[in-house]
Z-matrix of the N, CA and C atoms (Angstrom, degrees):
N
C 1 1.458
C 2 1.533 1 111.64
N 3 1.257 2 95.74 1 -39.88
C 4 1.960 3 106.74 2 172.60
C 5 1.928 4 113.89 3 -38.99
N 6 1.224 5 103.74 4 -36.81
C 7 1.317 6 106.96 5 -155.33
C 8 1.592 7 112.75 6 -112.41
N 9 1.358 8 105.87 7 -16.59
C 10 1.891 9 126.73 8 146.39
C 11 1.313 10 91.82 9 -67.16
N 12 1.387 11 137.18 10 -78.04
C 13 1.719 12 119.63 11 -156.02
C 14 1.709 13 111.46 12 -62.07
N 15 1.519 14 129.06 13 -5.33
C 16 0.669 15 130.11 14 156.36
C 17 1.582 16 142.95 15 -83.02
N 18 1.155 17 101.76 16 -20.30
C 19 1.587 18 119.85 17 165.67
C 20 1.372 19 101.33 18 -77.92
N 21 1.533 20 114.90 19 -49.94
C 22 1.801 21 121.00 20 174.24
C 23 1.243 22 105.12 21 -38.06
N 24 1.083 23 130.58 22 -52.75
C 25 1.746 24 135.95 23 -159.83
C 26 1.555 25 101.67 24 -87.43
N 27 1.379 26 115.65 25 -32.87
C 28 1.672 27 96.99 26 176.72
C 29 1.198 28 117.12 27 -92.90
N 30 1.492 29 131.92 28 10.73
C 31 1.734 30 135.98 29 175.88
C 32 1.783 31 85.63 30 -96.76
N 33 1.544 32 134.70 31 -33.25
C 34 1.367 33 121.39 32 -148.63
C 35 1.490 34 82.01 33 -94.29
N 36 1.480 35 135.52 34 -26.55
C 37 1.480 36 120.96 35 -151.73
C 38 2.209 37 84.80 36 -93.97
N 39 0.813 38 118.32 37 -7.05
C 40 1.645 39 110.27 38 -139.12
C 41 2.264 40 82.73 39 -131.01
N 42 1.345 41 111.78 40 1.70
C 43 1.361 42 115.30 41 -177.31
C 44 1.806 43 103.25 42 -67.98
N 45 0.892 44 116.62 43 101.51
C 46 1.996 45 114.74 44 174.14
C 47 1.277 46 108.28 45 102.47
N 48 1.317 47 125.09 46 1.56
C 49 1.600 48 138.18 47 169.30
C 50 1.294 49 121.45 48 -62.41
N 51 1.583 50 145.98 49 129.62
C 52 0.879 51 131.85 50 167.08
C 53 1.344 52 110.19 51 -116.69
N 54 1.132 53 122.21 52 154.61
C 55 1.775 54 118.16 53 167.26
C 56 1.558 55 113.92 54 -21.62
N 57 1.196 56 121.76 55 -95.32
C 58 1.525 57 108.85 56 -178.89
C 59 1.656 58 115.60 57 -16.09
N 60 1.059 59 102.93 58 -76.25
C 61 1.828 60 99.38 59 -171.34
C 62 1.496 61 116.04 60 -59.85
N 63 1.369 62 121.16 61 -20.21
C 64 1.247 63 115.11 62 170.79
C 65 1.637 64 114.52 63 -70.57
N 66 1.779 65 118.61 64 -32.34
C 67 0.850 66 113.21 65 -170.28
C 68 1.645 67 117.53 66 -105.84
N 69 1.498 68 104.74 67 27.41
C 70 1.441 69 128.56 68 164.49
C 71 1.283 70 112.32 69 -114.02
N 72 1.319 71 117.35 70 2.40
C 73 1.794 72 99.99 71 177.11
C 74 1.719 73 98.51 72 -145.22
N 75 1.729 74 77.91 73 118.26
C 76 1.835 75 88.41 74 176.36
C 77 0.972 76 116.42 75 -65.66
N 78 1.390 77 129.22 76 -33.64
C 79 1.648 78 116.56 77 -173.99
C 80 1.499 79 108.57 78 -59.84
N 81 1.459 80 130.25 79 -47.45
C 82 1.148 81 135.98 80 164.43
C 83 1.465 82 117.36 81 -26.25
N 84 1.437 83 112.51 82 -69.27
C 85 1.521 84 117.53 83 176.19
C 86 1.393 85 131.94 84 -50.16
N 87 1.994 86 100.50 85 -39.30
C 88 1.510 87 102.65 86 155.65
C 89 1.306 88 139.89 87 -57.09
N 90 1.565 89 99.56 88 -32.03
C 91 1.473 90 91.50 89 -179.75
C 92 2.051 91 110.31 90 -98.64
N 93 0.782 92 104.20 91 -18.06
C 94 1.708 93 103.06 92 139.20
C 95 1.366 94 126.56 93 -21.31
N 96 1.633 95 92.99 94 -79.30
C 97 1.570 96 109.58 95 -179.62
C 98 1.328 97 103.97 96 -50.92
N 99 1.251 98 112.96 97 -57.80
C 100 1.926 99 114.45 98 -168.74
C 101 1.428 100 112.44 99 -55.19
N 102 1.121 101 113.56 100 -55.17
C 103 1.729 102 113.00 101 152.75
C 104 1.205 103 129.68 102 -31.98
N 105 0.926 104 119.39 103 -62.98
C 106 1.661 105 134.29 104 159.96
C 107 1.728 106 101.27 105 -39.82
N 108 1.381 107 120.47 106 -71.13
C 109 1.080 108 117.52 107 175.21
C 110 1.515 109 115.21 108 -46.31
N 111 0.729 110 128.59 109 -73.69
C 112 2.120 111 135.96 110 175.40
C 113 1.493 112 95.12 111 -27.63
N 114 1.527 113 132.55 112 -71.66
C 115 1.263 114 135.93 113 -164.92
C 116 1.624 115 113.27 114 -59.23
N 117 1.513 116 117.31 115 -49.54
C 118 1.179 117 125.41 116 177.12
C 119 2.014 118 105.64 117 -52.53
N 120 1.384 119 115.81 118 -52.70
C 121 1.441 120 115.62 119 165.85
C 122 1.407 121 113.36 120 -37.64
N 123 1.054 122 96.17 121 -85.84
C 124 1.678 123 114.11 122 -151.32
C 125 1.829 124 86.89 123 -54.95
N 126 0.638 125 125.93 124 -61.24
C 127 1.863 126 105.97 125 168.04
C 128 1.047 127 120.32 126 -21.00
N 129 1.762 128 115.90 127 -90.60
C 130 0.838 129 141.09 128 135.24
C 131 2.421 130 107.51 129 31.82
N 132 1.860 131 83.97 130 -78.08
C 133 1.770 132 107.40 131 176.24
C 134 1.566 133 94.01 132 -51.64
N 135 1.419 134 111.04 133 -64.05
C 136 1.681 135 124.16 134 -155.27
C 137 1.163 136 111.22 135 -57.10
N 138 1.474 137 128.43 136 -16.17
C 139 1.292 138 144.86 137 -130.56
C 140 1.465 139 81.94 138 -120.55
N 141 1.228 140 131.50 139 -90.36
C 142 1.761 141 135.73 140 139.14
C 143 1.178 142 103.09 141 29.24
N 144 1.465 143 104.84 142 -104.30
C 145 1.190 144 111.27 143 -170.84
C 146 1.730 145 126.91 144 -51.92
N 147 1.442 146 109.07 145 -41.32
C 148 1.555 147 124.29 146 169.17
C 149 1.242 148 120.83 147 -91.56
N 150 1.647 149 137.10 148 64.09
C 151 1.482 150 132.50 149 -171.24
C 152 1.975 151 91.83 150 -17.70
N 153 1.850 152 94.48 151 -77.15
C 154 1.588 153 109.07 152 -163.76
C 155 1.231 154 113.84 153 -37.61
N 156 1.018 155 139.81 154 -3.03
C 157 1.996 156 134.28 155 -177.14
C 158 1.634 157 87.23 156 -70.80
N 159 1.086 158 137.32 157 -20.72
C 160 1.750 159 125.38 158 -165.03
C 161 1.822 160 89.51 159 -74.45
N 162 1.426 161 103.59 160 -51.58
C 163 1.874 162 97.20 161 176.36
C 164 1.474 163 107.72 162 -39.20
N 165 1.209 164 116.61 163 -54.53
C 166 1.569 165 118.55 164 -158.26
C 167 1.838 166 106.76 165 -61.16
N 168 1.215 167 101.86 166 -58.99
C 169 1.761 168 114.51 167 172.74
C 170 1.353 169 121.89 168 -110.31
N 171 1.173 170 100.68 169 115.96
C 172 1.760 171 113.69 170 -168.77
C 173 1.108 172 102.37 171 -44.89
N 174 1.588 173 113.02 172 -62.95
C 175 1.526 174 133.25 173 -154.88
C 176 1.451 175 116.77 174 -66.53
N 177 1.529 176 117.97 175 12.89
C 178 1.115 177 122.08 176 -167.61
C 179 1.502 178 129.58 177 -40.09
N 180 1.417 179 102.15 178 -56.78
C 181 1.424 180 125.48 179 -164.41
C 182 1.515 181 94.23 180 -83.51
N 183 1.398 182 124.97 181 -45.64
C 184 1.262 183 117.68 182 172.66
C 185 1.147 184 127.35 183 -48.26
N 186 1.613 185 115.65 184 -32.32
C 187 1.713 186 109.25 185 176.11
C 188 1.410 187 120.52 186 -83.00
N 189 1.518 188 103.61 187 -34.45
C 190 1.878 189 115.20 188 174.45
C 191 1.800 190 88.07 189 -62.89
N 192 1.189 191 133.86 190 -30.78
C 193 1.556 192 124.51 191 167.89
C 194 1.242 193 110.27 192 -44.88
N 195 1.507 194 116.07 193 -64.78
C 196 1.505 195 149.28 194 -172.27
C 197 1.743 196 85.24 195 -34.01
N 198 1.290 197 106.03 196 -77.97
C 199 1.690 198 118.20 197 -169.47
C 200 1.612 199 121.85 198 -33.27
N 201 1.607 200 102.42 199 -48.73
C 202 1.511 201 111.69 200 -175.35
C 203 1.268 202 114.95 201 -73.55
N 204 0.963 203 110.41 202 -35.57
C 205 1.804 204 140.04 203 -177.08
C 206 1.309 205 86.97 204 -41.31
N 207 1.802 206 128.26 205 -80.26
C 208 1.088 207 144.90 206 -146.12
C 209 1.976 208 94.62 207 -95.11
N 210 0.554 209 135.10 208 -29.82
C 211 1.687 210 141.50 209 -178.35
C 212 1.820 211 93.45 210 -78.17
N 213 0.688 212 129.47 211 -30.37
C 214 1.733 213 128.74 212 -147.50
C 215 1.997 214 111.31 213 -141.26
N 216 1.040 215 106.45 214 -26.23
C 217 1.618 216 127.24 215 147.07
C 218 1.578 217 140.70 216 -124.71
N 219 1.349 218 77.81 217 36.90
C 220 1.967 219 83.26 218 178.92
C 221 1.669 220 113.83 219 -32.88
N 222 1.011 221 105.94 220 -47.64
C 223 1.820 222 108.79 221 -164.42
C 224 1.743 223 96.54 222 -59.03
N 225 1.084 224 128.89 223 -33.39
C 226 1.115 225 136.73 224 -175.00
C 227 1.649 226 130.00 225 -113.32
N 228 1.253 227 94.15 226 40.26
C 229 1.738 228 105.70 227 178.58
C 230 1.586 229 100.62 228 -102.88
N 231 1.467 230 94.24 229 140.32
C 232 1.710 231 110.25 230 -165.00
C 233 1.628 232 104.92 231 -95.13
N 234 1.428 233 112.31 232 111.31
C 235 1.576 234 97.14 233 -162.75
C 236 2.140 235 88.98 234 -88.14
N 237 1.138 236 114.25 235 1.57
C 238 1.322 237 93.15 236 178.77
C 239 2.225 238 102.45 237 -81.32
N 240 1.297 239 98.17 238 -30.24
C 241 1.772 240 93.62 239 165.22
C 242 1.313 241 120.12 240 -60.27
N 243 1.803 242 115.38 241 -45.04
C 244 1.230 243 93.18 242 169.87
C 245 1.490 244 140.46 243 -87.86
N 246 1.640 245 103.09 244 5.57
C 247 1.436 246 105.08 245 159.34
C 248 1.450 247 111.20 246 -76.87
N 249 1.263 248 144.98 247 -25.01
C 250 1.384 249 152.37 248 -152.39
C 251 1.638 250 91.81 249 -83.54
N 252 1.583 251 97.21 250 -64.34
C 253 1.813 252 90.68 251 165.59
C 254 1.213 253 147.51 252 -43.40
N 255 1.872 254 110.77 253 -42.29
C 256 1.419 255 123.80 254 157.56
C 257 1.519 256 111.75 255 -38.30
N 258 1.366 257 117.63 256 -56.93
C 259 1.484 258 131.99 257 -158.34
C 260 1.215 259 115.43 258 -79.33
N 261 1.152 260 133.04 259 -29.57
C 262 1.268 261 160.52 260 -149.39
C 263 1.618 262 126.48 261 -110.57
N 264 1.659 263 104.57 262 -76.60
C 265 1.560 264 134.20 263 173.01
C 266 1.216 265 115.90 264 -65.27
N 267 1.430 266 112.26 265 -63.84
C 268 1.411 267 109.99 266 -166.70
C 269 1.625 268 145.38 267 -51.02
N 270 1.481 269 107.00 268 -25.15
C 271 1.271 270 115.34 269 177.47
C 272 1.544 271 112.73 270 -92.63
N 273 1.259 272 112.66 271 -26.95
C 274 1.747 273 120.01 272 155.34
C 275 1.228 274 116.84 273 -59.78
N 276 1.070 275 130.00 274 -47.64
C 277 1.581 276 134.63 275 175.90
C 278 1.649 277 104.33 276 -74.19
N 279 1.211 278 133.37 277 -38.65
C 280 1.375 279 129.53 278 171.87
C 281 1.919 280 120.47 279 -64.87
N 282 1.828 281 87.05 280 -43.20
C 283 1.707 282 71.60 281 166.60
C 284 1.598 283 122.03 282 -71.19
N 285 1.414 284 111.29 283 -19.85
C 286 1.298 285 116.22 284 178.66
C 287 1.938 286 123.69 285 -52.10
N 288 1.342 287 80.63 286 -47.99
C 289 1.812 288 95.81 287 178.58
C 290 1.053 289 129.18 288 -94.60
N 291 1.602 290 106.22 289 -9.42
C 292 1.681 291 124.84 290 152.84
C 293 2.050 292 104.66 291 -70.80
N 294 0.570 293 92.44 292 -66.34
C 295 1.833 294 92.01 293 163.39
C 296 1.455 295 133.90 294 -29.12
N 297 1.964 296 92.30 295 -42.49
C 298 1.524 297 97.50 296 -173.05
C 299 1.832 298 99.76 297 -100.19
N 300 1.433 299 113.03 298 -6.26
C 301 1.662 300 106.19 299 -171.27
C 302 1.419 301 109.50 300 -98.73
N 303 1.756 302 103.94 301 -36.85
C 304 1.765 303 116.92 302 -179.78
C 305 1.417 304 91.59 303 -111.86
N 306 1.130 305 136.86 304 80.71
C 307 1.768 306 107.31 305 169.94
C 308 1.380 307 119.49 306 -86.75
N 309 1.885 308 111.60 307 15.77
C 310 1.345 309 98.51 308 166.88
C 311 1.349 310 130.24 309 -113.44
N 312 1.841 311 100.26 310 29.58
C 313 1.356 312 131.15 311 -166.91
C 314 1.666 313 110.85 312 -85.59
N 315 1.465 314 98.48 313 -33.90
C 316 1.908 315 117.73 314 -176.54
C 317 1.559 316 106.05 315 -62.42
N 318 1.247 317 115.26 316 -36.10
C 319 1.290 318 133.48 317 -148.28
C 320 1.583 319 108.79 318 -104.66
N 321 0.886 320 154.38 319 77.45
C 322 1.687 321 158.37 320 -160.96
C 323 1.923 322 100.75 321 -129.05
N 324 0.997 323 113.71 322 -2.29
C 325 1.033 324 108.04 323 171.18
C 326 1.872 325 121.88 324 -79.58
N 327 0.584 326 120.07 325 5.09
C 328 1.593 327 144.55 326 173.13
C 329 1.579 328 134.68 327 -94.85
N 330 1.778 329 92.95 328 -24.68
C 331 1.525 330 85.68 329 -171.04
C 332 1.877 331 84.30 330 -112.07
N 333 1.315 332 98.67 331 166.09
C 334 1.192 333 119.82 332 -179.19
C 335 1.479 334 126.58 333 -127.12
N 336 1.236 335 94.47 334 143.76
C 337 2.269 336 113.10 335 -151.84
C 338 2.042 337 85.94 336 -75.42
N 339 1.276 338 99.71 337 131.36
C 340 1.230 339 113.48 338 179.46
C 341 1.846 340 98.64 339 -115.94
């Protein structure tokens, strides 16, 4: 759930954003990064505990990458990667872990309107 409320918070902070303004305002980028950081963990944990979550999300190792990258090379985190990710990753990786937390959320075709 750690790492859904974290994708949650970087589509709501990053909603009407375009490159330029993201890459003019540091507070923006920080809390990016920190996001990034939270999500890369709690995987990271989930990952631990569940070898099999790597089946579920390809990108596994790449995002616990994502985490160290920015935890362990701050001076050198590429905010044009982590905009590429915002734009890109996130809603693939969200339906992914929406799948693996509710997986009977995808599926509404079954129940019936009373």
């Amino acid at each position: 759930m750690d790492a859904l409320r974290a994708i949650e918070a970087i589509q709501r902070f990053t909603s009407d954003v375009v490159l330029d303004d993201y890459l003019s305002n540091e507070i923006l980028q920080a809390a990016i990064e920190r996001k990034f950081e939270i999500l890369g963990e709690a995987l990271k944990q989930a990952a631990d505990q569940n070898p099999d979550l790597a089946r579920s999300i390809p990108d596994l190792r790449a995002i616990i990458g994502t985490r160290n990258r920015i935890i362990h090379s701050y001076d050198a985190v590429d905010q044009l990667i982590l905009w590429d990710a915002v734009s890109h990753d996130l809603y693939p990786l969200k339906a992914s872990l929406e799948a693996i937390i509710r997986p009977d959320c995808g599926d509404r075709s079954n129940s019936t309107a009373h």
